[in-house]
mmCIF file of the N, C-alpha and C atoms, coordinates in Angstrom:
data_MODEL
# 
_entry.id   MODEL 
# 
loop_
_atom_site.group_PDB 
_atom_site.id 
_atom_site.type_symbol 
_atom_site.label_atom_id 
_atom_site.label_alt_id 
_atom_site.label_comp_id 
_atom_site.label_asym_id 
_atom_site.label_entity_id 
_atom_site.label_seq_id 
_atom_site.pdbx_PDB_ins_code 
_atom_site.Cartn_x 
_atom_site.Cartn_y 
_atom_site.Cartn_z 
_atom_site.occupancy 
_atom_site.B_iso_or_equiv 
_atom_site.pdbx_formal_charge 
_atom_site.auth_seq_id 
_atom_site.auth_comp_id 
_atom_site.auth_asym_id 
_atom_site.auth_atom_id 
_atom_site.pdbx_PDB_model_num 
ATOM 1   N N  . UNK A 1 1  ? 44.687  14.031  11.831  1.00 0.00 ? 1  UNK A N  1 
ATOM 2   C CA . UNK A 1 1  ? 44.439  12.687  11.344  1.00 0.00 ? 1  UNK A CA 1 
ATOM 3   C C  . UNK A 1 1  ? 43.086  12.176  11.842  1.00 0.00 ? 1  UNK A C  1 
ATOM 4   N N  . UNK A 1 2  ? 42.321  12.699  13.439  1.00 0.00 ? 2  UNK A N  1 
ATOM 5   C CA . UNK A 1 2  ? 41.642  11.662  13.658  1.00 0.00 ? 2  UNK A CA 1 
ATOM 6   C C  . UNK A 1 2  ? 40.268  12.476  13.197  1.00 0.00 ? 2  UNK A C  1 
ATOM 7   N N  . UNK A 1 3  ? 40.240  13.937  12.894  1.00 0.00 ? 3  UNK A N  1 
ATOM 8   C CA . UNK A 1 3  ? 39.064  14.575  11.843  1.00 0.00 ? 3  UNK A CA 1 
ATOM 9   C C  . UNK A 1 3  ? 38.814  13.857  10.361  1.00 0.00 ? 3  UNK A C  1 
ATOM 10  N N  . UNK A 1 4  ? 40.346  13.565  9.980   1.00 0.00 ? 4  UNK A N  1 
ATOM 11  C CA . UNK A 1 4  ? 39.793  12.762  8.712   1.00 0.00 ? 4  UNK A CA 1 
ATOM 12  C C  . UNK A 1 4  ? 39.001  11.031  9.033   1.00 0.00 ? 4  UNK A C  1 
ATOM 13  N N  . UNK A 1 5  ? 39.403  10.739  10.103  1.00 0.00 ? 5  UNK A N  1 
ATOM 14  C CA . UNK A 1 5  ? 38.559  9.485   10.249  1.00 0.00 ? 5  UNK A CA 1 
ATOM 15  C C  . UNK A 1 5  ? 37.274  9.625   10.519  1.00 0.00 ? 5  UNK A C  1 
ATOM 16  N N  . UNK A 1 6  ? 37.304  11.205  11.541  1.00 0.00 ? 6  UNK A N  1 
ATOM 17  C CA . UNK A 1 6  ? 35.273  11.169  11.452  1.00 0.00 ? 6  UNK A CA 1 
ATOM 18  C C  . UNK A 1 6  ? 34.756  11.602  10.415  1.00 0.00 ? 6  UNK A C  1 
ATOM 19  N N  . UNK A 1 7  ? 35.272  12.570  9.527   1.00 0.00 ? 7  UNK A N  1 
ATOM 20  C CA . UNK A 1 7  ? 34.794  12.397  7.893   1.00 0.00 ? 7  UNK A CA 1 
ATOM 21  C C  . UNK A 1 7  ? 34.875  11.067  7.232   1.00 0.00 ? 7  UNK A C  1 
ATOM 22  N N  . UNK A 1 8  ? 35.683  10.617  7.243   1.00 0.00 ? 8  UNK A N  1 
ATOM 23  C CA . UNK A 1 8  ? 35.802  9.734   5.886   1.00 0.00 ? 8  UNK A CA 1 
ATOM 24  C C  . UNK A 1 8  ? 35.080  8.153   6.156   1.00 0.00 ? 8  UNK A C  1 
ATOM 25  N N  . UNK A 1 9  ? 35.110  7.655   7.698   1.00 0.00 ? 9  UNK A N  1 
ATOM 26  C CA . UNK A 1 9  ? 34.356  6.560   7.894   1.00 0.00 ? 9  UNK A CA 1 
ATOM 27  C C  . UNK A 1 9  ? 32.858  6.832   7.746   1.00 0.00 ? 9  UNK A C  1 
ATOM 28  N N  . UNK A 1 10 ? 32.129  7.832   8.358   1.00 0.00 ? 10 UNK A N  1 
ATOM 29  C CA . UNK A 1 10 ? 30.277  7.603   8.006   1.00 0.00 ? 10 UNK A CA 1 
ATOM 30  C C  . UNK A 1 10 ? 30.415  7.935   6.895   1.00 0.00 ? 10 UNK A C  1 
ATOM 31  N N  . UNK A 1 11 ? 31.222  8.847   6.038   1.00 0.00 ? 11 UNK A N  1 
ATOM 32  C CA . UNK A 1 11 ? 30.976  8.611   4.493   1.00 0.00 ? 11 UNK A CA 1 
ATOM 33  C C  . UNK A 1 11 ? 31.165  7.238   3.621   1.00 0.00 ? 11 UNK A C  1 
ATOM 34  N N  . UNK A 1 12 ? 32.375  6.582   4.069   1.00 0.00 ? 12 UNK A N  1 
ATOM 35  C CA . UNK A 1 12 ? 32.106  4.894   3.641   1.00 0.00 ? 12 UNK A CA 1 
ATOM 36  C C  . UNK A 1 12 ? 31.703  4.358   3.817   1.00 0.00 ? 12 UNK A C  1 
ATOM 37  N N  . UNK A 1 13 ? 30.976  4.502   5.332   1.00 0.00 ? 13 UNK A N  1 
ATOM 38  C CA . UNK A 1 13 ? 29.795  3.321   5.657   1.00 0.00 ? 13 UNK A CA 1 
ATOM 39  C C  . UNK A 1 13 ? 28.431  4.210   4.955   1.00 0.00 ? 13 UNK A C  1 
ATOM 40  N N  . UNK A 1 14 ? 28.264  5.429   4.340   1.00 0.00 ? 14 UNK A N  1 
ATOM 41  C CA . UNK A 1 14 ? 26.858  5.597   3.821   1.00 0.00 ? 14 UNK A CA 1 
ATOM 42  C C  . UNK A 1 14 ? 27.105  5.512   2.266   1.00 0.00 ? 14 UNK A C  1 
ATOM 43  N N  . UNK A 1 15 ? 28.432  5.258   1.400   1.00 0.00 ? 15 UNK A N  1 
ATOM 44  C CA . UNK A 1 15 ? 28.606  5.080   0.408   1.00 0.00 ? 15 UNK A CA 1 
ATOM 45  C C  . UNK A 1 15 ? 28.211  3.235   0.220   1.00 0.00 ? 15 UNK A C  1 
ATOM 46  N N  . UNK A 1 16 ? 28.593  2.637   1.470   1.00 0.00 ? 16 UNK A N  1 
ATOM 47  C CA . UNK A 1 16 ? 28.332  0.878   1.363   1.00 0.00 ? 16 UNK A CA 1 
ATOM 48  C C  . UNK A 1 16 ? 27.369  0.575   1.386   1.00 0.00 ? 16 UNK A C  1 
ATOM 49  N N  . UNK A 1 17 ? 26.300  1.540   1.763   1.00 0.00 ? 17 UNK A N  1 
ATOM 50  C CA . UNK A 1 17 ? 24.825  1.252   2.182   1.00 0.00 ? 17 UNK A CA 1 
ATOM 51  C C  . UNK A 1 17 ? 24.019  1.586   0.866   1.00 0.00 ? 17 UNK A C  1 
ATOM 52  N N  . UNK A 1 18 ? 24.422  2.639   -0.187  1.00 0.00 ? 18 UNK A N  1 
ATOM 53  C CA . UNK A 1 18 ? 24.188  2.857   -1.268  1.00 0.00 ? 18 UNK A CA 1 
ATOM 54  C C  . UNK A 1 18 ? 24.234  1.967   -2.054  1.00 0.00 ? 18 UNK A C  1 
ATOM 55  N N  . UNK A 1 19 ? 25.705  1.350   -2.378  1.00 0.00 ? 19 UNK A N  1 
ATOM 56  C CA . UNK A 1 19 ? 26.475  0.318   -3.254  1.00 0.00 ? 19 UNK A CA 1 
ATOM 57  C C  . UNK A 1 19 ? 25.519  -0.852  -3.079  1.00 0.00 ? 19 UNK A C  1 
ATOM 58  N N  . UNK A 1 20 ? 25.190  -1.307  -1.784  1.00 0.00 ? 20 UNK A N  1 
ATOM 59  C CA . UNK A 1 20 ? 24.273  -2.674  -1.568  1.00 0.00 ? 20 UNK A CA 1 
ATOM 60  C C  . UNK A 1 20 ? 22.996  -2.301  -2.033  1.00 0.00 ? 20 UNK A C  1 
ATOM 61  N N  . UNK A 1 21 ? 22.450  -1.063  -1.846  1.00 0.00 ? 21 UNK A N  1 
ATOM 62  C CA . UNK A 1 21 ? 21.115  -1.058  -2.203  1.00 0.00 ? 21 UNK A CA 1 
ATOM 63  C C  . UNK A 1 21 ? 21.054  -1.302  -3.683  1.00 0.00 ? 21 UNK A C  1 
ATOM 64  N N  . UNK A 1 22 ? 21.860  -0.669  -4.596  1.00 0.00 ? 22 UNK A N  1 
ATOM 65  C CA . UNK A 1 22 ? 21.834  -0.917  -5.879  1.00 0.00 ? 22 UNK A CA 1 
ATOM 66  C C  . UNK A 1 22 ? 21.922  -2.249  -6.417  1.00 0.00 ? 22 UNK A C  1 
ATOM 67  N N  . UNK A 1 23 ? 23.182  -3.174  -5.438  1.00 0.00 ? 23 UNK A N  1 
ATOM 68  C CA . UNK A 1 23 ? 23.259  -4.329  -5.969  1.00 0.00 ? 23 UNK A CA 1 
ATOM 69  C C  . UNK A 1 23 ? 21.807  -5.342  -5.057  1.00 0.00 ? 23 UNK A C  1 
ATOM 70  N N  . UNK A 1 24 ? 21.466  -4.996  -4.376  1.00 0.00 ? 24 UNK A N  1 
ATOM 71  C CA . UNK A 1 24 ? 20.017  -6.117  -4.152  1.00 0.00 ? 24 UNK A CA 1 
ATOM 72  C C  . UNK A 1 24 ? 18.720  -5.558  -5.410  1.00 0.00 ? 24 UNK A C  1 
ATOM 73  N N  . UNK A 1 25 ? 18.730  -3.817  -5.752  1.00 0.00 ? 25 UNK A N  1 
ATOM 74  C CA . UNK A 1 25 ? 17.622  -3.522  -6.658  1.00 0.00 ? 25 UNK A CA 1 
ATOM 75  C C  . UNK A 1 25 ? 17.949  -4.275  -7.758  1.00 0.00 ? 25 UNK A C  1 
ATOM 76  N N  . UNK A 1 26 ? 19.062  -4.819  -8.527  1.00 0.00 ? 26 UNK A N  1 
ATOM 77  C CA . UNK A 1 26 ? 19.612  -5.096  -9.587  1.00 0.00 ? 26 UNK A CA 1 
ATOM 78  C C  . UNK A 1 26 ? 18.653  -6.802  -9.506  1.00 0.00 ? 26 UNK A C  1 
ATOM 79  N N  . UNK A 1 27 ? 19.937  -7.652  -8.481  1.00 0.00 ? 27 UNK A N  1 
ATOM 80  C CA . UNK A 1 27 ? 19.313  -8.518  -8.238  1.00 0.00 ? 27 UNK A CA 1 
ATOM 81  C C  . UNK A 1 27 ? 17.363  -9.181  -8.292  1.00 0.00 ? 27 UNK A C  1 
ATOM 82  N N  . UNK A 1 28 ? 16.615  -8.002  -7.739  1.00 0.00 ? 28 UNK A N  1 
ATOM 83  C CA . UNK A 1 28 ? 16.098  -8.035  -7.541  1.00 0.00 ? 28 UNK A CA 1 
ATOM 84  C C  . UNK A 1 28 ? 15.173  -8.197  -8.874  1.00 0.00 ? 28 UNK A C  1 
ATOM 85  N N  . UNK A 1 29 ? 15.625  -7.478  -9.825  1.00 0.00 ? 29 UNK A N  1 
ATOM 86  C CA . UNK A 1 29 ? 14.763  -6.719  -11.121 1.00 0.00 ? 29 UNK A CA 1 
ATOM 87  C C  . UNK A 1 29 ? 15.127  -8.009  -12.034 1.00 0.00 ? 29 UNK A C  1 
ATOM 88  N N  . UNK A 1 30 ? 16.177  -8.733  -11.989 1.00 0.00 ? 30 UNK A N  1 
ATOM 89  C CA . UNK A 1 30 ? 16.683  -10.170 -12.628 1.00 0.00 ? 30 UNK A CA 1 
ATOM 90  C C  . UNK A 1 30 ? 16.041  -11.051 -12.202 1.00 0.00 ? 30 UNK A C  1 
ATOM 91  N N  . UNK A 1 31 ? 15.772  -11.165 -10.963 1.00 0.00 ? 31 UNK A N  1 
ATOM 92  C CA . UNK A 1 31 ? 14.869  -12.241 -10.736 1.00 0.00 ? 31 UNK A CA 1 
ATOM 93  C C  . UNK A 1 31 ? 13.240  -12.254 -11.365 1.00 0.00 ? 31 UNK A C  1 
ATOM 94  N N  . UNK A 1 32 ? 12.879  -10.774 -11.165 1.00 0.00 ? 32 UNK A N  1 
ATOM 95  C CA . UNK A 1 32 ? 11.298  -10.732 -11.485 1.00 0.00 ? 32 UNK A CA 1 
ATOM 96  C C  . UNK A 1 32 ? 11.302  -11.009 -13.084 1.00 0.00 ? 32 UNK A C  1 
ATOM 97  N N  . UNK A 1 33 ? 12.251  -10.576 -13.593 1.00 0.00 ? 33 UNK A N  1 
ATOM 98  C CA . UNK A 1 33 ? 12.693  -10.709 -15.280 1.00 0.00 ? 33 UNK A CA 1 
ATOM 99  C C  . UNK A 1 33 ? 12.268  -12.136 -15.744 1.00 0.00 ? 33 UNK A C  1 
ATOM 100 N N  . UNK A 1 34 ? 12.901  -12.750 -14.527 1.00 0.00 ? 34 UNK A N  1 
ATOM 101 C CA . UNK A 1 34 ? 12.883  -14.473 -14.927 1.00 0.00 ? 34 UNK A CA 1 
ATOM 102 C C  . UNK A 1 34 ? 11.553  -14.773 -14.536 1.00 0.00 ? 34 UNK A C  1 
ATOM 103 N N  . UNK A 1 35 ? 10.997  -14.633 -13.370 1.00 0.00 ? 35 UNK A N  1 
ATOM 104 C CA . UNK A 1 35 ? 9.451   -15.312 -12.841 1.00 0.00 ? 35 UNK A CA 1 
ATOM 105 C C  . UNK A 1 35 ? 8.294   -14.586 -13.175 1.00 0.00 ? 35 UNK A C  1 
ATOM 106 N N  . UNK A 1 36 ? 8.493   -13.701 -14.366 1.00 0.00 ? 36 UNK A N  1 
ATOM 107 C CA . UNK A 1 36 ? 7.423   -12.649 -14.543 1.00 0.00 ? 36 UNK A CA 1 
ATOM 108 C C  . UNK A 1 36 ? 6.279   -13.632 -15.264 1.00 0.00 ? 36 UNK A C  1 
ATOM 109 N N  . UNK A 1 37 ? 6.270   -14.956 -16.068 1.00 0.00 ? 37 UNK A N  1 
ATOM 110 C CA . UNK A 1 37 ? 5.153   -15.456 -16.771 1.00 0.00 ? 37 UNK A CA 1 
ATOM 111 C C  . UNK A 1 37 ? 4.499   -16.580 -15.165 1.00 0.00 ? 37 UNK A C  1 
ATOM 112 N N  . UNK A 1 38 ? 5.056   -16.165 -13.812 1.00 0.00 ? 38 UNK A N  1 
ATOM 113 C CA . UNK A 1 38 ? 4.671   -16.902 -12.988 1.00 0.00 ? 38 UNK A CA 1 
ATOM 114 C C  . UNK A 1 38 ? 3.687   -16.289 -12.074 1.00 0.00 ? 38 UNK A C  1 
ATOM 115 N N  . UNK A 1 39 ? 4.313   -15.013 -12.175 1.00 0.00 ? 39 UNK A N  1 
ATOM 116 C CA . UNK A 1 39 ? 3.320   -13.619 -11.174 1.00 0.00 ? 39 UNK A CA 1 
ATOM 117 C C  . UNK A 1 39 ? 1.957   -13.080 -11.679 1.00 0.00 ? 39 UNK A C  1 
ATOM 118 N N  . UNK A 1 40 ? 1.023   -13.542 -11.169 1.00 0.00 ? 40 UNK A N  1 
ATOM 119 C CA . UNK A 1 40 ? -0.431  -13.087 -11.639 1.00 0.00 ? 40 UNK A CA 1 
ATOM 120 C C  . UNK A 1 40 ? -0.742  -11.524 -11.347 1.00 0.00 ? 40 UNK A C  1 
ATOM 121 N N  . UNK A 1 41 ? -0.145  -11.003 -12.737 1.00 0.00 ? 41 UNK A N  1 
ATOM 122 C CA . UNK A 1 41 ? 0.027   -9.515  -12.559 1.00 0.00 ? 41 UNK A CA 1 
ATOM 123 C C  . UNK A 1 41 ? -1.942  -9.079  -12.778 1.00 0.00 ? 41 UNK A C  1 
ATOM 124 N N  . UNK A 1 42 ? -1.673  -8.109  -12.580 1.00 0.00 ? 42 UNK A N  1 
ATOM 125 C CA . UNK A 1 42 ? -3.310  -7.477  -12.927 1.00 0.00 ? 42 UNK A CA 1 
ATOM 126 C C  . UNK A 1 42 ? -2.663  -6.360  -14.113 1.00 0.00 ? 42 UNK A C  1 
ATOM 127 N N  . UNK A 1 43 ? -3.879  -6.245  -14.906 1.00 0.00 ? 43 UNK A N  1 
ATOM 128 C CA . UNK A 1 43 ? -3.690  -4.986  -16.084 1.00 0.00 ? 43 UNK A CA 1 
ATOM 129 C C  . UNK A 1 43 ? -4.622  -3.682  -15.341 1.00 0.00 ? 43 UNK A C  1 
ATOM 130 N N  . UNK A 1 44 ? -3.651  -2.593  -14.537 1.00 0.00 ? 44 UNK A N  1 
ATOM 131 C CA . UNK A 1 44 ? -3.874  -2.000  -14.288 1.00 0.00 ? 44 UNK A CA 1 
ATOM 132 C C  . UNK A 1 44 ? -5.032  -0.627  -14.914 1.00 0.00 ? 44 UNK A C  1 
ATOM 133 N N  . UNK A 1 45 ? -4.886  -0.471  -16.176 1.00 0.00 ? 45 UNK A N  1 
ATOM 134 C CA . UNK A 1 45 ? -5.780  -0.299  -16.632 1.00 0.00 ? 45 UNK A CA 1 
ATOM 135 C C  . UNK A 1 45 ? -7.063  -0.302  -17.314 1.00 0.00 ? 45 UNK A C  1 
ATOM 136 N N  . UNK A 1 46 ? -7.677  -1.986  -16.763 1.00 0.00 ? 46 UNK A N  1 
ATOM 137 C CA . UNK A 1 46 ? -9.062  -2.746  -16.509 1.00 0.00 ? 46 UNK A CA 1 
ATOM 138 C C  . UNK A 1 46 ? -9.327  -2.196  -15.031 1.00 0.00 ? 46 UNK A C  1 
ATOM 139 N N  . UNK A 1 47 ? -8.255  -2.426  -14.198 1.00 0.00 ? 47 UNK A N  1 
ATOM 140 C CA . UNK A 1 47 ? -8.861  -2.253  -12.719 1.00 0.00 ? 47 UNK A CA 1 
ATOM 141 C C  . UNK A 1 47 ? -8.950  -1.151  -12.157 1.00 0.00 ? 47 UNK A C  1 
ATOM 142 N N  . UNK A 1 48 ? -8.252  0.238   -13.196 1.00 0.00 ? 48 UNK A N  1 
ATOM 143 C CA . UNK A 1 48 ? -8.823  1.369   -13.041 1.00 0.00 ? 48 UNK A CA 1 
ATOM 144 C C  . UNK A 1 48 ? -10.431 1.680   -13.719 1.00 0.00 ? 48 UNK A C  1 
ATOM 145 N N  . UNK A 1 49 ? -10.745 1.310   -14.607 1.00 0.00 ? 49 UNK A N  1 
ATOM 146 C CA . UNK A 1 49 ? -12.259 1.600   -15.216 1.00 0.00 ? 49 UNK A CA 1 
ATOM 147 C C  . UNK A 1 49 ? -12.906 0.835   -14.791 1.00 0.00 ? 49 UNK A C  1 
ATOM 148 N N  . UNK A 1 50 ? -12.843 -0.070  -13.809 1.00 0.00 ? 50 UNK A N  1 
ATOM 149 C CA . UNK A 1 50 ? -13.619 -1.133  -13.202 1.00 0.00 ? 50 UNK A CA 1 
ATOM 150 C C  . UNK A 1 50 ? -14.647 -0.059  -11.816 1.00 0.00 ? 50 UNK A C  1 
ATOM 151 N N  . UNK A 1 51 ? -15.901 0.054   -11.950 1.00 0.00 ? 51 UNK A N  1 
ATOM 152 C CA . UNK A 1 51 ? -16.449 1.149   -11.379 1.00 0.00 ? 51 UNK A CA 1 
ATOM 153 C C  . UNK A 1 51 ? -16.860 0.498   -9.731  1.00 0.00 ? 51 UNK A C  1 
ATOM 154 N N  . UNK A 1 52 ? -16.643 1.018   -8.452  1.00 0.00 ? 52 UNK A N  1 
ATOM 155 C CA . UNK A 1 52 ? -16.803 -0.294  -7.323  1.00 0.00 ? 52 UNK A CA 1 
ATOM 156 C C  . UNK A 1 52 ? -18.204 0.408   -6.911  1.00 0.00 ? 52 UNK A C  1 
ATOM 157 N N  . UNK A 1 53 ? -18.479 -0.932  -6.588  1.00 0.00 ? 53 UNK A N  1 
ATOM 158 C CA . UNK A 1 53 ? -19.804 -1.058  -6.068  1.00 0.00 ? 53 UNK A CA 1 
ATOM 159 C C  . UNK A 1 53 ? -19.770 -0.804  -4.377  1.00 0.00 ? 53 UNK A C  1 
ATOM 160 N N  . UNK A 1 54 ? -19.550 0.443   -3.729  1.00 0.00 ? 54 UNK A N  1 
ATOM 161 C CA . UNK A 1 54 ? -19.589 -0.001  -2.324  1.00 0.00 ? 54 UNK A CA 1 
ATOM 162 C C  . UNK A 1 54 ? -20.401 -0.230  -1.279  1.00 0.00 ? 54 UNK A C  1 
ATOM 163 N N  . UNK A 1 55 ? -21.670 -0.201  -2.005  1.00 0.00 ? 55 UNK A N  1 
ATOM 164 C CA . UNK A 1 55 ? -23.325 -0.405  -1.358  1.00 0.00 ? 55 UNK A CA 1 
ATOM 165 C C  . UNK A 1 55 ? -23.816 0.940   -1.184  1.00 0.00 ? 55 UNK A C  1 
ATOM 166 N N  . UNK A 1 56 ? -24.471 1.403   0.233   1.00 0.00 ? 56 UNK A N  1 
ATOM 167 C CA . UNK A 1 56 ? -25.335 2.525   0.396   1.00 0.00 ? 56 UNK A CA 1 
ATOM 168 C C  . UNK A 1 56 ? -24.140 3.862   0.001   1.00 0.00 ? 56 UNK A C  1 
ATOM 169 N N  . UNK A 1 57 ? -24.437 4.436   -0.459  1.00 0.00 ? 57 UNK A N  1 
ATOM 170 C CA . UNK A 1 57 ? -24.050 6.387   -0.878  1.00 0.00 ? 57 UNK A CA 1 
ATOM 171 C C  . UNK A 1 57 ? -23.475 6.766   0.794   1.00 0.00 ? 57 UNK A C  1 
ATOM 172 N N  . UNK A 1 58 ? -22.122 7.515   0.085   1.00 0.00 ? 58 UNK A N  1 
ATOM 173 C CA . UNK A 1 58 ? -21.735 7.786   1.931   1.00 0.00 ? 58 UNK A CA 1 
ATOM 174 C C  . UNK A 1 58 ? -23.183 9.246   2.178   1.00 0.00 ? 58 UNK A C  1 
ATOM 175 N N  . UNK A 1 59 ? -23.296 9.038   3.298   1.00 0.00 ? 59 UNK A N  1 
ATOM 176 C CA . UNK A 1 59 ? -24.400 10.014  4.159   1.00 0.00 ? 59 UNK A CA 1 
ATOM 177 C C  . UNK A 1 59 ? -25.840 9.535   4.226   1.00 0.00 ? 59 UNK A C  1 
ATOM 178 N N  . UNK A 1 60 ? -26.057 8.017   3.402   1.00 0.00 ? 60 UNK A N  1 
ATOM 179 C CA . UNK A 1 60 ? -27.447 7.867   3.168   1.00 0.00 ? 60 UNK A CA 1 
ATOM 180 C C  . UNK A 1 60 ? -27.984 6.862   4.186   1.00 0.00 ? 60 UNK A C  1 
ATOM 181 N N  . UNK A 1 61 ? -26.851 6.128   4.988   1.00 0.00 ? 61 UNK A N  1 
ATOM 182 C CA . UNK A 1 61 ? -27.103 4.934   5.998   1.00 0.00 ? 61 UNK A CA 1 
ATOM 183 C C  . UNK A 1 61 ? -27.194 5.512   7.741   1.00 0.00 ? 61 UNK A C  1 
ATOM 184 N N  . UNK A 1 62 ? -28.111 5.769   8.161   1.00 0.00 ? 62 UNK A N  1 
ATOM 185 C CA . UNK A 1 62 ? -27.840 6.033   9.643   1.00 0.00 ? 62 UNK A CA 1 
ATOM 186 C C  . UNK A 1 62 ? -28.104 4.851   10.403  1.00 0.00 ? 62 UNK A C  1 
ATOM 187 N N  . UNK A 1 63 ? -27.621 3.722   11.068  1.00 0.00 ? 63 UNK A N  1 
ATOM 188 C CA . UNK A 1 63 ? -27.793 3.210   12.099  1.00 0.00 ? 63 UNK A CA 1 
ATOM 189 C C  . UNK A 1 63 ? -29.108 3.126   13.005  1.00 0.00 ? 63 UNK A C  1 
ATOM 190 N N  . UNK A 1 64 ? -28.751 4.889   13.394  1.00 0.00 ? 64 UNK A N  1 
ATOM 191 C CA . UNK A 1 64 ? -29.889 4.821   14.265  1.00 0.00 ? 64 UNK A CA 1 
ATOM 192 C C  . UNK A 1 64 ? -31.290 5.298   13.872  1.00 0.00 ? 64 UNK A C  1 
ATOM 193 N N  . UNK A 1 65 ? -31.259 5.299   12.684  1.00 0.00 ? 65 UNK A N  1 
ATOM 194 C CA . UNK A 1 65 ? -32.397 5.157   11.456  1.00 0.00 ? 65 UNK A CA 1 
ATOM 195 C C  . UNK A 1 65 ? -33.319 4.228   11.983  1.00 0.00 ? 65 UNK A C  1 
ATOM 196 N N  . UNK A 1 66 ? -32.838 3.260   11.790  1.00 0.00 ? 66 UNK A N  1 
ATOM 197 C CA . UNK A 1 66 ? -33.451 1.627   12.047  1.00 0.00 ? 66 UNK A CA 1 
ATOM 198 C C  . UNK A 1 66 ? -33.681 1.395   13.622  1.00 0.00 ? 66 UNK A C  1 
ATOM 199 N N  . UNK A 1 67 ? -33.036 1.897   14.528  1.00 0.00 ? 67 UNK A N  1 
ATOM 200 C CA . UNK A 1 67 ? -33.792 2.057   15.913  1.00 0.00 ? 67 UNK A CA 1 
ATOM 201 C C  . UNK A 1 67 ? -34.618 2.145   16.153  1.00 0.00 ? 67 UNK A C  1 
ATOM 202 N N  . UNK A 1 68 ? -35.160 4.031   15.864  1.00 0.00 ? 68 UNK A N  1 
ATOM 203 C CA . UNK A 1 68 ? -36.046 4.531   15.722  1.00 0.00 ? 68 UNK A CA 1 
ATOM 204 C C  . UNK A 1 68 ? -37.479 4.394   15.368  1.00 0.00 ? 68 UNK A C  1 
ATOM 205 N N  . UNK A 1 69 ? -36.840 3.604   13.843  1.00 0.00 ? 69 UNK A N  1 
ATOM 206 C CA . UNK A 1 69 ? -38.298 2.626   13.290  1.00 0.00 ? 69 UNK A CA 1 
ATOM 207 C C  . UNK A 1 69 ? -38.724 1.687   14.437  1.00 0.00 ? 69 UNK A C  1 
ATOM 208 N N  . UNK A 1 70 ? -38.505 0.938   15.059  1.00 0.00 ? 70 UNK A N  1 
ATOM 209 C CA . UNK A 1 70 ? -38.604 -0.163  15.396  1.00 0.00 ? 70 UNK A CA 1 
ATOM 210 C C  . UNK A 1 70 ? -39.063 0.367   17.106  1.00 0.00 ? 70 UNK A C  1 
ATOM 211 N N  . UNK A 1 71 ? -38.135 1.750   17.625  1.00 0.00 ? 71 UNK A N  1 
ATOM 212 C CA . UNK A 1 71 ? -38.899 1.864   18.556  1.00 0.00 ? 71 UNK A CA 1 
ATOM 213 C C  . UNK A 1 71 ? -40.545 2.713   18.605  1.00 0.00 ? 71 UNK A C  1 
ATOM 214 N N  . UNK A 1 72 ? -40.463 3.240   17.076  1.00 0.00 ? 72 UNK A N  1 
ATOM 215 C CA . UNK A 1 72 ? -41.674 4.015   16.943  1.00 0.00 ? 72 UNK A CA 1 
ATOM 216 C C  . UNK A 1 72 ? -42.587 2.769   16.694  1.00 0.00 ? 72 UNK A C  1 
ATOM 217 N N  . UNK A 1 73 ? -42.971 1.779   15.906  1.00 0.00 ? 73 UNK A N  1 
ATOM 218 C CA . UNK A 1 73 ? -43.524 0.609   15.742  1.00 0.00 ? 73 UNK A CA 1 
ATOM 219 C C  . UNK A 1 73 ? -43.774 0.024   17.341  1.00 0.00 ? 73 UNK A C  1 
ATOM 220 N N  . UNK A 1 74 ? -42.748 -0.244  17.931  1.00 0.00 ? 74 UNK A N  1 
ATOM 221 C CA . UNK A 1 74 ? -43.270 -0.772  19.585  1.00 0.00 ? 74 UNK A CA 1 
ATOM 222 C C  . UNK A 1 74 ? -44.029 0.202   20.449  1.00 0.00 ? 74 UNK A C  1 
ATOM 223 N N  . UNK A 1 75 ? -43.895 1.390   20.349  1.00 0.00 ? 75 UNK A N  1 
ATOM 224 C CA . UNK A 1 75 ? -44.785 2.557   21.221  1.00 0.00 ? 75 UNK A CA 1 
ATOM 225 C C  . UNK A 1 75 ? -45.776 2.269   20.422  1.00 0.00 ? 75 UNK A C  1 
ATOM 226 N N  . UNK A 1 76 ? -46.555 2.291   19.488  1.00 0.00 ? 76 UNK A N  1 
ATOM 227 C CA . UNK A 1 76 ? -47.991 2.151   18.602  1.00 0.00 ? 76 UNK A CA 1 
ATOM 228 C C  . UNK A 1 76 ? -48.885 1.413   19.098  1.00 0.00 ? 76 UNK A C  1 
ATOM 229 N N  . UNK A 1 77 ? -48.426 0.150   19.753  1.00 0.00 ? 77 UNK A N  1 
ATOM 230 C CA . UNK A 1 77 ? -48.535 -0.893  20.324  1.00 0.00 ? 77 UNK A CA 1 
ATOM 231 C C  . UNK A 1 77 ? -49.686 -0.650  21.301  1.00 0.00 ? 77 UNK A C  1 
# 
């Protein structure tokens, strides 16, 4: 008897955990149903062909680029 209780209870408590998930996704998909002309969706496929601008080319910015200048300019001196 007490093998069938360690089978059969974590299987009902992971069958209850299932059952709720379905009923909050449900819930969940009814609500957005209703507030969907409220949610400032984006049209995903504008904001994929939208090309980004992220400034300098990766490998073209060194930092210590601009050091350099500035300490070669002060030695000239």
């Amino acid at each position: 008897m007490s093998t069938w209780l360690w089978i059969a209870l974590p299987l009902l408590f992971v069958v209850g955990l299932f059952v709720g998930a379905l009923k909050d996704t449900k819930q969940i998909e009814k609500s957005v149903k209703k507030n969907r002309d409220k949610m400032n969706l984006k049209d995903w496929d504008t904001e994929e062909s939208k090309k980004d601008d992220w400034g300098v080319p990766p490998g073209s910015y060194h930092p210590n680029d601009e050091n350099k200048k500035k300490e070669d300019d002060t030695s000239k001196d």
